[in-house]
mmCIF file of the C-alpha atoms, coordinates in Angstrom:
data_MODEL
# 
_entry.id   MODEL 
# 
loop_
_atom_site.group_PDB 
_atom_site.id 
_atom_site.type_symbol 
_atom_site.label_atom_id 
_atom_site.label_alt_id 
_atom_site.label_comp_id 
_atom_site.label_asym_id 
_atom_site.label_entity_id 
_atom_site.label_seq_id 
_atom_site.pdbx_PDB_ins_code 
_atom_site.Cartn_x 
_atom_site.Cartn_y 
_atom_site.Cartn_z 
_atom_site.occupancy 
_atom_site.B_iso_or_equiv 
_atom_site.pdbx_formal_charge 
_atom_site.auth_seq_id 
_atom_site.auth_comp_id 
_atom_site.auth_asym_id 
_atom_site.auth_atom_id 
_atom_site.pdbx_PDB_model_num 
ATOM 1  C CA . UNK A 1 1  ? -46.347 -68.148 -14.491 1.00 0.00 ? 1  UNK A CA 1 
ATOM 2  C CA . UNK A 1 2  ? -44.120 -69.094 -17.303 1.00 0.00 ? 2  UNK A CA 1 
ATOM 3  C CA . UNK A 1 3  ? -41.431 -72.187 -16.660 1.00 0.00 ? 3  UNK A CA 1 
ATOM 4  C CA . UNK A 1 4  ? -38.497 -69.637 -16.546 1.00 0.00 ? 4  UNK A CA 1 
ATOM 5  C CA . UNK A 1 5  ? -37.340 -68.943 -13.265 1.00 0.00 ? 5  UNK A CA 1 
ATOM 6  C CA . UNK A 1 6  ? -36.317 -64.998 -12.683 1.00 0.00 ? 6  UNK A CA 1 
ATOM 7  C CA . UNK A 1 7  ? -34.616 -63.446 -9.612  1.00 0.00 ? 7  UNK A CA 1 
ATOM 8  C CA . UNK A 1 8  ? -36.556 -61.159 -7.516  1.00 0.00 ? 8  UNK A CA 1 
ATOM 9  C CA . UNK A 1 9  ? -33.039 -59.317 -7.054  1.00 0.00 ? 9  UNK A CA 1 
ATOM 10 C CA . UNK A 1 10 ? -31.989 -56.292 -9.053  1.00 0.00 ? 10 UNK A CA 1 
ATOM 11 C CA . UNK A 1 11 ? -29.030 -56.907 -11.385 1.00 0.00 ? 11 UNK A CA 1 
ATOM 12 C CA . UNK A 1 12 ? -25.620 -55.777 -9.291  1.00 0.00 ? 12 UNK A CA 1 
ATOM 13 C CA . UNK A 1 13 ? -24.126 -52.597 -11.281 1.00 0.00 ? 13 UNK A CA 1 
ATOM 14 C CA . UNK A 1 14 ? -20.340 -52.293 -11.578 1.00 0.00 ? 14 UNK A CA 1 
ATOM 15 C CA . UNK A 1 15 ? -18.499 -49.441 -10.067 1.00 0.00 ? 15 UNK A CA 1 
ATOM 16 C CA . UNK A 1 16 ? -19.673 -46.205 -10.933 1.00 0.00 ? 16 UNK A CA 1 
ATOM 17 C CA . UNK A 1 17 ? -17.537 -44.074 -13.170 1.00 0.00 ? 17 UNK A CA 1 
ATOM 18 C CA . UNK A 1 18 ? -14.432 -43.098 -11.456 1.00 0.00 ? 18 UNK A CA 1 
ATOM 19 C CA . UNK A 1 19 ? -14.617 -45.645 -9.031  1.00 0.00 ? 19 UNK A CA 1 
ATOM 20 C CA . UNK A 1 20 ? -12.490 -48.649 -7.987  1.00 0.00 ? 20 UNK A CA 1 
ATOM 21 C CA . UNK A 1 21 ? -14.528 -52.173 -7.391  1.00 0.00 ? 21 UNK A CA 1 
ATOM 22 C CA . UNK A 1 22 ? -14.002 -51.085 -4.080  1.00 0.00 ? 22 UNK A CA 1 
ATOM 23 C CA . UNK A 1 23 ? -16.198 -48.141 -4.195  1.00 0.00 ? 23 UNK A CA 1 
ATOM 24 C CA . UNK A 1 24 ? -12.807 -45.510 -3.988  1.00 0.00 ? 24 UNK A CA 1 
ATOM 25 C CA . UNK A 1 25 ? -12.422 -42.727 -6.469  1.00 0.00 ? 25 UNK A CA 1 
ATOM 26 C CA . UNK A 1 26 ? -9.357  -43.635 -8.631  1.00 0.00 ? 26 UNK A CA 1 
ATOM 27 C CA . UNK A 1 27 ? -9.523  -40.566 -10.799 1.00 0.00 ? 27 UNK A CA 1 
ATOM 28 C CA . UNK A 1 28 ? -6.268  -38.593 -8.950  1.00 0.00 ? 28 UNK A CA 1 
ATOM 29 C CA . UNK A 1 29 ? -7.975  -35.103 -8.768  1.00 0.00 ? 29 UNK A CA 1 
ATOM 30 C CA . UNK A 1 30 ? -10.074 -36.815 -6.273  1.00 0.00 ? 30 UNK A CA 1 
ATOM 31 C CA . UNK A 1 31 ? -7.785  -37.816 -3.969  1.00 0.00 ? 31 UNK A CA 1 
ATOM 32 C CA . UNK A 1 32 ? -6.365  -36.256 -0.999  1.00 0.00 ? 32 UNK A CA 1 
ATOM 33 C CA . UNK A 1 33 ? -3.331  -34.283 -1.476  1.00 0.00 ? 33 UNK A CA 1 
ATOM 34 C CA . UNK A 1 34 ? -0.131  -36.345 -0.361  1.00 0.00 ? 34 UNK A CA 1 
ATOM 35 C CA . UNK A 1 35 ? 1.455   -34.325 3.188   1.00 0.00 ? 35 UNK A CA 1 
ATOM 36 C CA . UNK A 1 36 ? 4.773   -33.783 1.188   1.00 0.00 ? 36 UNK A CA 1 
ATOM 37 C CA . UNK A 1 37 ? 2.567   -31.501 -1.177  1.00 0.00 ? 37 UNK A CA 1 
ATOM 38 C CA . UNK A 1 38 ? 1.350   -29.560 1.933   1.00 0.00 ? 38 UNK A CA 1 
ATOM 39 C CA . UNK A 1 39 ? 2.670   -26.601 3.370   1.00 0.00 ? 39 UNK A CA 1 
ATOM 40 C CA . UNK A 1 40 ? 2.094   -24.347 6.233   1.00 0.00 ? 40 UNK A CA 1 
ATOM 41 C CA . UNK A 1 41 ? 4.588   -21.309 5.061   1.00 0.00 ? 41 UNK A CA 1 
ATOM 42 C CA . UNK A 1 42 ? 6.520   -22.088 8.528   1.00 0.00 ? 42 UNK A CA 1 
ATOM 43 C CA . UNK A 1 43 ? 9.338   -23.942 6.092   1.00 0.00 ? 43 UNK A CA 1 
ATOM 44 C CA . UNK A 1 44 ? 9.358   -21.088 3.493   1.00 0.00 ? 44 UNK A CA 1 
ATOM 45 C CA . UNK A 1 45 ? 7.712   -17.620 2.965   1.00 0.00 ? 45 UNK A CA 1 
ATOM 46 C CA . UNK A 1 46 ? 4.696   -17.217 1.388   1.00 0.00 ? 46 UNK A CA 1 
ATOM 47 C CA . UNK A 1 47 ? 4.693   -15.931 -2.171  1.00 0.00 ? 47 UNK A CA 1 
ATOM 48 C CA . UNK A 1 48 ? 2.655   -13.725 -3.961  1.00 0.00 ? 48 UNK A CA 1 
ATOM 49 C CA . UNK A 1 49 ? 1.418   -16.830 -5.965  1.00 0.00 ? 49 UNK A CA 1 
ATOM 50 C CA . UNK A 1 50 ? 0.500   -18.519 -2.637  1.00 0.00 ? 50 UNK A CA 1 
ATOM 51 C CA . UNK A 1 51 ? -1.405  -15.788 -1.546  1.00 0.00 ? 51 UNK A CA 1 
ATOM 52 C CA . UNK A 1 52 ? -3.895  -15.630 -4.911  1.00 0.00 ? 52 UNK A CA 1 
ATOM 53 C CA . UNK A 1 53 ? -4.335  -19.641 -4.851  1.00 0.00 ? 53 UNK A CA 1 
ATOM 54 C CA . UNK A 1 54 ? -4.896  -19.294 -0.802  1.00 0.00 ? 54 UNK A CA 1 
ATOM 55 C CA . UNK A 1 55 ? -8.002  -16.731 -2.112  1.00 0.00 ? 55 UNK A CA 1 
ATOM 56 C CA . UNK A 1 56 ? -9.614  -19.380 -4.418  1.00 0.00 ? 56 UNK A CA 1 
ATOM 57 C CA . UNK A 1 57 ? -8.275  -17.533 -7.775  1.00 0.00 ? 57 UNK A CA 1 
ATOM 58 C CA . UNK A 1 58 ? -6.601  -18.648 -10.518 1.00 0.00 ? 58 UNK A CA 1 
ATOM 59 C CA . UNK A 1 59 ? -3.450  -16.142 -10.610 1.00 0.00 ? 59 UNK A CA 1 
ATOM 60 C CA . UNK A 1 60 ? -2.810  -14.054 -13.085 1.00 0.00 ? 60 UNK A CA 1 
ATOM 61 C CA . UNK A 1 61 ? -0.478  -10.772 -13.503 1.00 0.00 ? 61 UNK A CA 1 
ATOM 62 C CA . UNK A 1 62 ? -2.358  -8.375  -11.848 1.00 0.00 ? 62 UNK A CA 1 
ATOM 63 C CA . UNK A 1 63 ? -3.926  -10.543 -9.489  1.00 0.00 ? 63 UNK A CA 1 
ATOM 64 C CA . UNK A 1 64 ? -0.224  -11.593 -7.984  1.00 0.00 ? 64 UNK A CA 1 
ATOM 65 C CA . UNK A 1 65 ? 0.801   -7.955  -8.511  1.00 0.00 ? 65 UNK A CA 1 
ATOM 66 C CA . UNK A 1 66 ? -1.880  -7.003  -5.898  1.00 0.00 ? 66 UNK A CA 1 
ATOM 67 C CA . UNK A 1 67 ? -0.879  -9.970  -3.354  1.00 0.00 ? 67 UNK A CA 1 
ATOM 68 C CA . UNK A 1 68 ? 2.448   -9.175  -3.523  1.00 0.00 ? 68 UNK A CA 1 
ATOM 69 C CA . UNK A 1 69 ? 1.886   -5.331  -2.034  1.00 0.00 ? 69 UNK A CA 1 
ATOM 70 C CA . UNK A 1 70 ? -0.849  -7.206  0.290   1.00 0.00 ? 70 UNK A CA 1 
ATOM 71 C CA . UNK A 1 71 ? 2.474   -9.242  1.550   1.00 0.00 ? 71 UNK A CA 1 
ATOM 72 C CA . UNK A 1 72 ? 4.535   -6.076  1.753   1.00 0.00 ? 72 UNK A CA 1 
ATOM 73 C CA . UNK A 1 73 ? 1.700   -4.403  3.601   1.00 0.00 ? 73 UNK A CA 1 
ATOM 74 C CA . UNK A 1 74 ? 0.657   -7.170  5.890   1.00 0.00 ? 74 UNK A CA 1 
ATOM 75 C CA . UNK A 1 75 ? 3.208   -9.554  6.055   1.00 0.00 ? 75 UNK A CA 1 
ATOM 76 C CA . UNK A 1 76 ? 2.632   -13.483 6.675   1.00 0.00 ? 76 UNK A CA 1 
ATOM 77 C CA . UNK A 1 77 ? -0.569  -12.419 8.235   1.00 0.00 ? 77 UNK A CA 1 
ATOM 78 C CA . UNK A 1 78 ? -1.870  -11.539 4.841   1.00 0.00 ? 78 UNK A CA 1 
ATOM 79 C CA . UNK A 1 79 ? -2.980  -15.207 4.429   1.00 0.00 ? 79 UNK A CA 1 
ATOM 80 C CA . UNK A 1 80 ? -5.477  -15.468 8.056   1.00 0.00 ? 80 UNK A CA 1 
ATOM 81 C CA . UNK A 1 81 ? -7.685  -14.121 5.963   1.00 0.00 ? 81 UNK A CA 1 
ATOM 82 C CA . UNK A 1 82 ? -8.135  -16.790 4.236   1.00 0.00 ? 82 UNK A CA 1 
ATOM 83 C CA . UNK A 1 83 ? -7.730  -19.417 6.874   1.00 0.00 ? 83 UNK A CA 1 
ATOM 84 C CA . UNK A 1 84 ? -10.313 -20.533 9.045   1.00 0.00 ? 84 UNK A CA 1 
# 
């Protein structure tokens, strides 16, 4: 063996990209949504818009055109679908 002395340990890596030192995500689309952001519809009707971002889908005219008779059809109960 050569006189240098060498670690049988692998170099420690920094946080990975979007990470704290701490191992959290710091980027903010990756944390949870704060509870005065979240709402159950109990402390205001549902919207049309509501309804199309409930379903997954970006909205767009005719996609909030269709939730909106979906509400007038179905009411509030329009969204279980969606719900677990």
């Amino acid at each position: 063996m050569s006189g240098s002395s060498e670690s049988s340990e692998a170099p420690k890596k920094g946080p990975k990209r979007g990470e704290s030192s701490q191992g959290r995500a710091t980027d903010p689309a990756d944390q949870p949504t704060p509870d005065r952001l979240l709402h159950t519809g109990a402390e205001r009707p549902l919207d049309p818009e509501d309804l199309v971002r409930l379903s997954g889908r970006e909205p767009t005219p005719e996609r909030v055109e269709k939730a909106r008779k979906l509400l007038e059809e179905e009411g509030p109960a329009a969204a279980e679908r969606y719900l677990p």
